[in-house]
DRENNU-663210 format. One record per residue (C-alpha): residue number from 1; residue in one letter; x, y, z. Coordinates in steps of 0.5 Angstrom, whole numbers, plus 500, padded with zeros to 3 digits. Each point is the difference from the previous one (the first is absolute). Layout:
BEGIN
{NUM,'a',{X,Y,Z}}
...
END
This chain:
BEGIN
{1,'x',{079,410,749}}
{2,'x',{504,496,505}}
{3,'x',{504,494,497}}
{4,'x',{502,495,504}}
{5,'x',{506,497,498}}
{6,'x',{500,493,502}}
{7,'x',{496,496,493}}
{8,'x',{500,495,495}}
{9,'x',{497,499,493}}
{10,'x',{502,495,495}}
{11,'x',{498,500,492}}
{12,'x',{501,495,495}}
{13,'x',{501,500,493}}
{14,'x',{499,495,495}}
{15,'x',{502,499,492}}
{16,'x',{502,496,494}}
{17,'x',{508,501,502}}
{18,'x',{499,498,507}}
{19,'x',{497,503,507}}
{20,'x',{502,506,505}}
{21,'x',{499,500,508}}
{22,'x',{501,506,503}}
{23,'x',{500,500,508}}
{24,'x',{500,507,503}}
{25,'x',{501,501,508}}
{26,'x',{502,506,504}}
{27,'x',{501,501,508}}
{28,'x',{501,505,505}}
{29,'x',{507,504,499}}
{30,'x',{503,508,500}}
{31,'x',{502,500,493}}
{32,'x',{498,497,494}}
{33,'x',{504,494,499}}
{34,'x',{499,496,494}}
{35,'x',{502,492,499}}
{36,'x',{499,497,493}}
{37,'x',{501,493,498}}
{38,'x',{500,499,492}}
{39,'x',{501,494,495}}
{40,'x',{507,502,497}}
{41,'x',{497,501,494}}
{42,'x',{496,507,502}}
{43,'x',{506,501,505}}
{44,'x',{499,507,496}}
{45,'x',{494,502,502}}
{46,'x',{502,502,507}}
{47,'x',{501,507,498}}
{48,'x',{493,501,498}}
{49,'x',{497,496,506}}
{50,'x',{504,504,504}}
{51,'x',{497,507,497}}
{52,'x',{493,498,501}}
{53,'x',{500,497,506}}
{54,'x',{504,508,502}}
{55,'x',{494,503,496}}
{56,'x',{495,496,504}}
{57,'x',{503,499,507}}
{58,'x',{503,504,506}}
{59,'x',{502,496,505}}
{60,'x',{500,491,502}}
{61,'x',{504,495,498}}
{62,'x',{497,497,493}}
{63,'x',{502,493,498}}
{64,'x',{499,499,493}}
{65,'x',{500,493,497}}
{66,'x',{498,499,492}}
{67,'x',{501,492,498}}
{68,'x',{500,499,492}}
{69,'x',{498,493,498}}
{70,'x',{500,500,493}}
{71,'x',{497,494,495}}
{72,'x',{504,494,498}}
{73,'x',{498,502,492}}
{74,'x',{502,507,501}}
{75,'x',{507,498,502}}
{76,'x',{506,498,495}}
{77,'x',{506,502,502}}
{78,'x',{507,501,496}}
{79,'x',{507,501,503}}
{80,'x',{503,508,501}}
{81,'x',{506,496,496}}
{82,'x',{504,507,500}}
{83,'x',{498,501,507}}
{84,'x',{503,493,503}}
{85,'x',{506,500,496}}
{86,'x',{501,507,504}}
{87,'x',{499,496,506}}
{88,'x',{504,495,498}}
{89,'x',{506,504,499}}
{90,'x',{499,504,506}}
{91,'x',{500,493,504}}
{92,'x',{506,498,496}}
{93,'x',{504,506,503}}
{94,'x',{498,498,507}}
{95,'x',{501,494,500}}
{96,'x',{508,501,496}}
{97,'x',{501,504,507}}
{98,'x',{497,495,504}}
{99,'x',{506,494,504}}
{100,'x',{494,494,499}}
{101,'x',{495,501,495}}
{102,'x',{494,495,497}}
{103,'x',{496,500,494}}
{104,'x',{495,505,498}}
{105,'x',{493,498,502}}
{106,'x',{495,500,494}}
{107,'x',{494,500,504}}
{108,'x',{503,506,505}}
{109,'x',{502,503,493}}
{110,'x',{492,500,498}}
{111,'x',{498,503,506}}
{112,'x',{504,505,500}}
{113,'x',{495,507,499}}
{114,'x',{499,501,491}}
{115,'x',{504,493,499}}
{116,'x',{493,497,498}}
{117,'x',{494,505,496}}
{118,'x',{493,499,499}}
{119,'x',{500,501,492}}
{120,'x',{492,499,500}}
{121,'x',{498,505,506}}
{122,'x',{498,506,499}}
{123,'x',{503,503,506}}
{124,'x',{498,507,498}}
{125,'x',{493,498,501}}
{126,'x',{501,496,506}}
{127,'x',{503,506,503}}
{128,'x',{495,505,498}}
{129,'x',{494,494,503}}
{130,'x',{505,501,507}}
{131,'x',{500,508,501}}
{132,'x',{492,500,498}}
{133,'x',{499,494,505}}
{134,'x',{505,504,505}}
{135,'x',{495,505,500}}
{136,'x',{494,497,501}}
{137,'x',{503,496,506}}
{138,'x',{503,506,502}}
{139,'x',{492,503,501}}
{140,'x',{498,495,503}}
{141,'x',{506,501,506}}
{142,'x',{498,507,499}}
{143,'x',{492,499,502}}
{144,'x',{501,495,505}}
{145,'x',{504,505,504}}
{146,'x',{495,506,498}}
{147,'x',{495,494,504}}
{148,'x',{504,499,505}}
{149,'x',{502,507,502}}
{150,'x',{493,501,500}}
{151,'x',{499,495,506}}
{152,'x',{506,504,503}}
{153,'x',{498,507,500}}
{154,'x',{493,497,503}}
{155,'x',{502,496,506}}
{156,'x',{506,508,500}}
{157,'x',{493,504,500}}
{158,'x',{497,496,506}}
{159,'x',{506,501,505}}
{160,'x',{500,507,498}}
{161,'x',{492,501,502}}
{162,'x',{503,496,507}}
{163,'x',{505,506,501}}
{164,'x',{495,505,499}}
{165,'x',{496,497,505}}
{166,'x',{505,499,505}}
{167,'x',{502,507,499}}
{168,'x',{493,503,501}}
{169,'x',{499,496,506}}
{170,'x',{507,503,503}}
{171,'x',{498,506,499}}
{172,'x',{493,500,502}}
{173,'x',{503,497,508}}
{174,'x',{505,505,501}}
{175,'x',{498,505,503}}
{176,'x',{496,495,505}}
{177,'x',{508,497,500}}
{178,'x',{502,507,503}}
{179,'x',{494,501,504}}
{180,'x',{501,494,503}}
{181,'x',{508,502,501}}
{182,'x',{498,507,503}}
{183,'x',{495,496,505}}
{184,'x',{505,494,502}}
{185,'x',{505,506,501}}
{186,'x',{496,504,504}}
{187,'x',{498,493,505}}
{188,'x',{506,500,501}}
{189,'x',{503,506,502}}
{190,'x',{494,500,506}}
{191,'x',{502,492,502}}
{192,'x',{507,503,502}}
{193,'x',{496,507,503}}
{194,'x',{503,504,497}}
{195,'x',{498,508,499}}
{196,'x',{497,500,492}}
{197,'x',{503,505,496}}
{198,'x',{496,501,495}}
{199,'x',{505,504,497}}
{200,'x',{504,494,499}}
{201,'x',{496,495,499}}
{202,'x',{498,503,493}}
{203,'x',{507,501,499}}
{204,'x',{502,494,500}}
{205,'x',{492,497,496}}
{206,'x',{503,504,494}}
{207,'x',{508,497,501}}
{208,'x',{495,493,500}}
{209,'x',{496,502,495}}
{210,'x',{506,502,496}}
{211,'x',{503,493,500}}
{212,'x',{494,497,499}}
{213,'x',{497,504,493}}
{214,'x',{500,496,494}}
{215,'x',{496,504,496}}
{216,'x',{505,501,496}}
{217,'x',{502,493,499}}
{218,'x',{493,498,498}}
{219,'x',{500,505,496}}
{220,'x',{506,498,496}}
{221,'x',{497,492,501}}
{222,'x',{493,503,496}}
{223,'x',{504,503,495}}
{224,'x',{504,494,498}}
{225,'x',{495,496,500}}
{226,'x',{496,504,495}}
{227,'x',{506,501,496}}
{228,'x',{502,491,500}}
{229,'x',{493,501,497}}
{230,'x',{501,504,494}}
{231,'x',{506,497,498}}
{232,'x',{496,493,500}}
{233,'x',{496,503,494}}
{234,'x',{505,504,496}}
{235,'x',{504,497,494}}
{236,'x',{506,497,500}}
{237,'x',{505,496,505}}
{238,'x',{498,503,507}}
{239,'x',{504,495,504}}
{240,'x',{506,504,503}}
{241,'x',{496,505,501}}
{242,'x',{494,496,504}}
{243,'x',{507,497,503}}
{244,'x',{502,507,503}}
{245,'x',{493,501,502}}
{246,'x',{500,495,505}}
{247,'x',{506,502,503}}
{248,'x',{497,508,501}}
{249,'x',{494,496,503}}
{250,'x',{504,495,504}}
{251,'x',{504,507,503}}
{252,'x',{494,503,502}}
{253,'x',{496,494,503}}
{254,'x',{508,499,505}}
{255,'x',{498,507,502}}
{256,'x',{494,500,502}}
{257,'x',{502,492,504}}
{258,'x',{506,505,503}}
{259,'x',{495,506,502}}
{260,'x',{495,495,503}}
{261,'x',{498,501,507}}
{262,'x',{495,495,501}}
{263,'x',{499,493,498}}
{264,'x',{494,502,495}}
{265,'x',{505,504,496}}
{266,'x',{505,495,500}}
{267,'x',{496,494,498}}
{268,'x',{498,504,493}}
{269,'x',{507,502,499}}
{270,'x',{502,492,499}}
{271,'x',{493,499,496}}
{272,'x',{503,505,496}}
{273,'x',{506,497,499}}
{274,'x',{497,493,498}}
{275,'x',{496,504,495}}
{276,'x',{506,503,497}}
{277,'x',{504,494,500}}
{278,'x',{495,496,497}}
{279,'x',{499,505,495}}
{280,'x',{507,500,498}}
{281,'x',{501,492,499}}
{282,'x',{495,502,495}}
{283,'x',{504,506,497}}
{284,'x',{506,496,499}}
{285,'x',{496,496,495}}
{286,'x',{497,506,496}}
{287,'x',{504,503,493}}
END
Protein backbone atom coordinates (compact mmCIF):
# COMPACT_ATOMS: atom_id res chain seq x y z
CA UNK A 1 0.00 0.00 0.00
CA UNK A 2 1.46 3.43 -0.48
CA UNK A 3 2.60 5.37 2.59
CA UNK A 4 3.09 8.93 2.92
CA UNK A 5 5.60 10.15 4.81
CA UNK A 6 4.70 13.26 6.23
CA UNK A 7 2.20 12.26 9.67
CA UNK A 8 1.86 12.75 13.32
CA UNK A 9 0.69 10.42 16.14
CA UNK A 10 1.11 11.16 19.90
CA UNK A 11 0.37 8.62 22.88
CA UNK A 12 0.21 9.13 26.34
CA UNK A 13 0.73 6.68 29.37
CA UNK A 14 -0.23 7.16 32.88
CA UNK A 15 1.06 5.36 36.00
CA UNK A 16 1.45 5.27 39.82
CA UNK A 17 5.42 6.26 39.18
CA UNK A 18 4.57 9.03 36.77
CA UNK A 19 3.51 9.85 33.12
CA UNK A 20 5.04 9.31 29.84
CA UNK A 21 4.35 11.31 26.24
CA UNK A 22 5.38 10.19 23.23
CA UNK A 23 5.27 12.69 20.43
CA UNK A 24 6.10 11.17 17.10
CA UNK A 25 6.37 13.39 13.49
CA UNK A 26 7.84 12.42 10.05
CA UNK A 27 8.19 14.45 6.97
CA UNK A 28 9.39 13.84 3.42
CA UNK A 29 13.35 12.99 3.08
CA UNK A 30 15.69 10.53 0.66
CA UNK A 31 16.87 8.22 3.51
CA UNK A 32 15.52 7.50 7.08
CA UNK A 33 16.86 10.04 9.34
CA UNK A 34 16.01 9.63 12.58
CA UNK A 35 16.04 12.27 15.56
CA UNK A 36 15.55 11.63 19.14
CA UNK A 37 14.92 13.42 22.19
CA UNK A 38 14.99 11.27 25.77
CA UNK A 39 15.20 12.42 29.39
CA UNK A 40 18.94 11.62 30.43
CA UNK A 41 17.31 8.91 32.46
CA UNK A 42 16.31 6.31 29.43
CA UNK A 43 19.22 7.90 27.37
CA UNK A 44 19.83 4.03 26.80
CA UNK A 45 16.93 3.25 24.98
CA UNK A 46 18.19 4.92 21.91
CA UNK A 47 19.56 2.09 20.47
CA UNK A 48 16.18 -0.19 20.60
CA UNK A 49 14.33 3.03 19.31
CA UNK A 50 16.46 3.05 16.56
CA UNK A 51 15.97 -0.35 15.60
CA UNK A 52 12.30 -0.18 15.54
CA UNK A 53 11.94 2.61 13.83
CA UNK A 54 14.57 0.71 11.22
CA UNK A 55 12.24 -2.43 11.11
CA UNK A 56 9.00 -0.22 10.43
CA UNK A 57 10.10 2.59 8.43
CA UNK A 58 12.38 3.05 5.09
CA UNK A 59 12.33 6.61 4.46
CA UNK A 60 11.32 10.27 6.17
CA UNK A 61 12.70 12.47 8.61
CA UNK A 62 11.08 11.32 12.18
CA UNK A 63 11.49 13.21 15.03
CA UNK A 64 10.67 11.15 18.35
CA UNK A 65 10.15 13.02 21.53
CA UNK A 66 8.99 10.97 25.14
CA UNK A 67 8.67 13.58 28.18
CA UNK A 68 8.87 11.67 31.60
CA UNK A 69 7.11 13.38 34.56
CA UNK A 70 7.41 11.11 37.44
CA UNK A 71 5.14 11.56 40.51
CA UNK A 72 6.45 13.37 43.59
CA UNK A 73 5.94 10.47 45.95
CA UNK A 74 7.70 8.29 43.64
CA UNK A 75 10.64 10.19 44.12
CA UNK A 76 13.43 9.85 46.73
CA UNK A 77 16.91 10.81 45.61
CA UNK A 78 20.23 9.72 47.35
CA UNK A 79 23.54 11.05 46.11
CA UNK A 80 25.94 8.63 43.86
CA UNK A 81 28.88 9.40 46.62
CA UNK A 82 31.48 7.42 44.71
CA UNK A 83 30.47 8.64 41.60
CA UNK A 84 30.76 12.57 42.92
CA UNK A 85 33.87 11.94 44.56
CA UNK A 86 35.48 10.68 40.83
CA UNK A 87 34.21 14.12 39.82
CA UNK A 88 35.68 15.66 42.58
CA UNK A 89 38.99 14.42 41.69
CA UNK A 90 38.91 14.70 38.16
CA UNK A 91 37.88 18.45 38.71
CA UNK A 92 40.78 19.02 41.18
CA UNK A 93 43.38 18.00 38.72
CA UNK A 94 41.98 20.32 36.10
CA UNK A 95 41.70 22.79 38.29
CA UNK A 96 45.79 22.21 39.66
CA UNK A 97 46.39 22.86 35.57
CA UNK A 98 44.58 26.05 35.62
CA UNK A 99 46.58 29.94 36.21
CA UNK A 100 43.12 31.10 37.95
CA UNK A 101 40.49 28.75 39.72
CA UNK A 102 37.27 29.00 41.60
CA UNK A 103 35.68 26.74 43.97
CA UNK A 104 33.64 23.76 42.88
CA UNK A 105 30.17 24.79 42.41
CA UNK A 106 27.65 22.25 44.62
CA UNK A 107 24.77 22.45 42.49
CA UNK A 108 26.81 22.07 39.18
CA UNK A 109 28.41 19.20 40.72
CA UNK A 110 24.55 17.69 41.33
CA UNK A 111 23.58 18.43 37.86
CA UNK A 112 26.16 16.59 36.56
CA UNK A 113 24.37 13.14 34.88
CA UNK A 114 24.39 10.17 37.80
CA UNK A 115 25.44 12.45 40.64
CA UNK A 116 21.94 12.41 41.74
CA UNK A 117 19.77 8.80 41.98
CA UNK A 118 15.99 8.14 42.25
CA UNK A 119 16.34 5.17 44.87
CA UNK A 120 12.46 4.59 44.64
CA UNK A 121 11.80 4.53 40.91
CA UNK A 122 11.91 1.61 39.04
CA UNK A 123 13.46 2.57 36.11
CA UNK A 124 13.12 -0.79 34.49
CA UNK A 125 9.54 -0.35 34.62
CA UNK A 126 9.53 3.05 33.16
CA UNK A 127 11.81 2.00 30.33
CA UNK A 128 9.79 -1.20 29.35
CA UNK A 129 5.92 1.51 29.55
CA UNK A 130 8.20 3.73 27.14
CA UNK A 131 9.30 0.93 24.38
CA UNK A 132 5.75 -0.50 24.49
CA UNK A 133 4.32 3.11 24.48
CA UNK A 134 7.17 4.05 21.33
CA UNK A 135 5.47 1.14 19.68
CA UNK A 136 1.71 2.01 20.00
CA UNK A 137 2.69 5.84 18.53
CA UNK A 138 4.78 4.62 16.24
CA UNK A 139 1.55 2.54 14.74
CA UNK A 140 -0.23 5.58 14.95
CA UNK A 141 2.36 7.38 12.77
CA UNK A 142 2.25 4.28 10.45
CA UNK A 143 -1.42 4.42 9.83
CA UNK A 144 -1.93 7.79 9.28
CA UNK A 145 0.74 7.86 6.57
CA UNK A 146 -1.06 4.52 5.14
CA UNK A 147 -4.46 7.10 5.21
CA UNK A 148 -2.79 9.79 3.59
CA UNK A 149 -0.87 7.52 0.97
CA UNK A 150 -4.03 6.47 0.22
CA UNK A 151 -5.03 10.24 -0.73
CA UNK A 152 -1.96 10.45 -2.79
CA UNK A 153 -2.15 7.29 -4.94
CA UNK A 154 -5.91 8.96 -5.67
CA UNK A 155 -5.25 12.10 -6.75
CA UNK A 156 -1.74 10.05 -8.75
CA UNK A 157 -4.52 7.75 -10.13
CA UNK A 158 -6.67 10.52 -11.60
CA UNK A 159 -3.87 12.45 -13.37
CA UNK A 160 -2.64 9.02 -14.99
CA UNK A 161 -6.55 8.61 -16.55
CA UNK A 162 -5.92 12.19 -17.82
CA UNK A 163 -2.98 11.06 -19.58
CA UNK A 164 -4.41 8.33 -21.21
CA UNK A 165 -7.12 10.52 -22.63
CA UNK A 166 -4.95 13.12 -23.78
CA UNK A 167 -2.91 10.21 -25.70
CA UNK A 168 -5.98 8.63 -27.05
CA UNK A 169 -6.99 11.82 -28.36
CA UNK A 170 -3.56 12.40 -30.20
CA UNK A 171 -3.55 9.47 -31.59
CA UNK A 172 -7.04 9.47 -32.96
CA UNK A 173 -6.43 13.28 -34.76
CA UNK A 174 -2.97 12.29 -36.44
CA UNK A 175 -3.82 10.93 -39.47
CA UNK A 176 -6.32 14.21 -39.81
CA UNK A 177 -2.92 16.17 -38.65
CA UNK A 178 -0.79 14.41 -41.92
CA UNK A 179 -3.90 14.84 -44.15
CA UNK A 180 -4.11 18.36 -43.46
CA UNK A 181 -0.15 18.63 -43.94
CA UNK A 182 -0.21 16.48 -47.39
CA UNK A 183 -3.37 19.02 -48.26
CA UNK A 184 -1.45 22.45 -47.28
CA UNK A 185 1.59 20.81 -49.13
CA UNK A 186 -0.17 20.31 -52.20
CA UNK A 187 -1.97 24.01 -51.90
CA UNK A 188 1.11 25.40 -52.05
CA UNK A 189 2.98 23.75 -54.66
CA UNK A 190 0.01 24.96 -57.23
CA UNK A 191 0.24 28.82 -55.77
CA UNK A 192 3.65 28.95 -57.08
CA UNK A 193 2.47 27.02 -60.19
CA UNK A 194 4.64 24.66 -60.20
CA UNK A 195 4.54 21.16 -62.07
CA UNK A 196 3.22 18.49 -59.03
CA UNK A 197 5.53 15.87 -59.16
CA UNK A 198 3.42 12.96 -57.55
CA UNK A 199 6.67 11.37 -57.19
CA UNK A 200 7.85 13.79 -55.18
CA UNK A 201 5.11 14.99 -53.28
CA UNK A 202 4.83 11.42 -51.65
CA UNK A 203 8.36 11.19 -50.97
CA UNK A 204 8.37 14.26 -49.10
CA UNK A 205 4.39 13.28 -47.03
CA UNK A 206 6.76 10.01 -45.95
CA UNK A 207 10.27 12.36 -45.01
CA UNK A 208 6.82 14.77 -42.96
CA UNK A 209 5.21 11.81 -41.72
CA UNK A 210 8.72 10.37 -40.32
CA UNK A 211 9.15 13.19 -38.20
CA UNK A 212 5.79 13.42 -37.11
CA UNK A 213 5.21 9.61 -36.04
CA UNK A 214 4.81 9.30 -32.21
CA UNK A 215 3.56 6.22 -32.34
CA UNK A 216 6.00 4.88 -30.43
CA UNK A 217 6.14 7.75 -27.99
CA UNK A 218 2.37 7.13 -26.83
CA UNK A 219 3.07 3.84 -26.90
CA UNK A 220 5.84 4.14 -24.21
CA UNK A 221 3.36 6.99 -22.39
CA UNK A 222 0.46 4.17 -21.96
CA UNK A 223 3.24 1.92 -21.15
CA UNK A 224 4.08 3.75 -18.01
CA UNK A 225 1.16 4.81 -17.14
CA UNK A 226 0.06 1.39 -16.50
CA UNK A 227 3.33 0.66 -14.90
CA UNK A 228 2.85 3.83 -12.11
CA UNK A 229 -0.36 1.82 -11.62
CA UNK A 230 0.86 -1.08 -10.44
CA UNK A 231 3.32 0.03 -8.62
CA UNK A 232 0.63 2.22 -6.61
CA UNK A 233 -0.72 -1.26 -5.48
CA UNK A 234 2.40 -3.07 -4.52
CA UNK A 235 3.90 -3.69 -1.22
CA UNK A 236 6.79 -1.69 -0.04
CA UNK A 237 8.47 1.47 -0.38
CA UNK A 238 7.70 2.80 -4.12
CA UNK A 239 8.75 5.92 -4.03
CA UNK A 240 11.93 6.20 -5.96
CA UNK A 241 10.77 3.93 -8.44
CA UNK A 242 7.56 6.18 -9.04
CA UNK A 243 10.12 9.06 -9.04
CA UNK A 244 12.28 7.35 -12.08
CA UNK A 245 8.71 6.90 -13.67
CA UNK A 246 8.27 10.46 -13.78
CA UNK A 247 11.36 11.24 -15.49
CA UNK A 248 10.51 8.05 -18.32
CA UNK A 249 7.00 9.98 -18.75
CA UNK A 250 8.51 13.39 -18.64
CA UNK A 251 10.96 12.07 -21.71
CA UNK A 252 8.61 11.16 -23.55
CA UNK A 253 5.93 14.06 -23.35
CA UNK A 254 9.43 16.25 -24.57
CA UNK A 255 9.40 14.16 -27.33
CA UNK A 256 6.29 14.13 -28.78
CA UNK A 257 6.25 18.59 -27.74
CA UNK A 258 9.61 18.27 -29.81
CA UNK A 259 7.90 16.13 -32.89
CA UNK A 260 4.83 18.47 -32.78
CA UNK A 261 3.81 19.86 -36.31
CA UNK A 262 0.75 21.84 -35.25
CA UNK A 263 -0.44 23.63 -32.33
CA UNK A 264 -2.94 20.74 -31.32
CA UNK A 265 -0.15 18.45 -30.39
CA UNK A 266 1.76 20.92 -28.82
CA UNK A 267 -0.96 22.13 -26.62
CA UNK A 268 -1.20 18.35 -25.32
CA UNK A 269 2.49 17.80 -24.93
CA UNK A 270 2.34 20.91 -21.82
CA UNK A 271 -1.03 19.12 -20.65
CA UNK A 272 1.11 16.32 -20.16
CA UNK A 273 3.77 17.85 -18.47
CA UNK A 274 1.83 19.86 -16.04
CA UNK A 275 0.30 16.46 -15.30
CA UNK A 276 3.73 14.82 -14.81
CA UNK A 277 4.68 17.53 -12.46
CA UNK A 278 1.96 17.50 -10.45
CA UNK A 279 2.21 13.76 -10.11
CA UNK A 280 5.63 14.52 -9.05
CA UNK A 281 5.35 17.15 -6.32
CA UNK A 282 3.05 14.28 -4.80
CA UNK A 283 5.64 11.63 -5.51
CA UNK A 284 8.39 13.56 -3.36
CA UNK A 285 6.06 12.78 -0.33
CA UNK A 286 5.59 8.92 -0.82
CA UNK A 287 7.62 6.42 1.07
Amino acid sequence: MTRSMTAFARQEMQHEWGSLIWEVRSVNHRYLEPHLRLPESLRDLEGPLRETLRNKLSRGKVECTLRFVPEAQSQTLTVNEAFARELLAAAQQVENLLPVSKPIDTMDLLRWPGVLQDTRLDMDAVKKASLTLFHKALDELIDSRGREGVELAALIDQRLDTITEIVTEVRSKLPGILQAQRDNLRARLEDLKAELDEGRLEQEMVILAQKADVDEEMDRLNTHVQEVKRVLKSKGPVGRRLDFLMQELNREANTLSSKSIVSDTTQSAVELKVLIEQMREQIQNIE
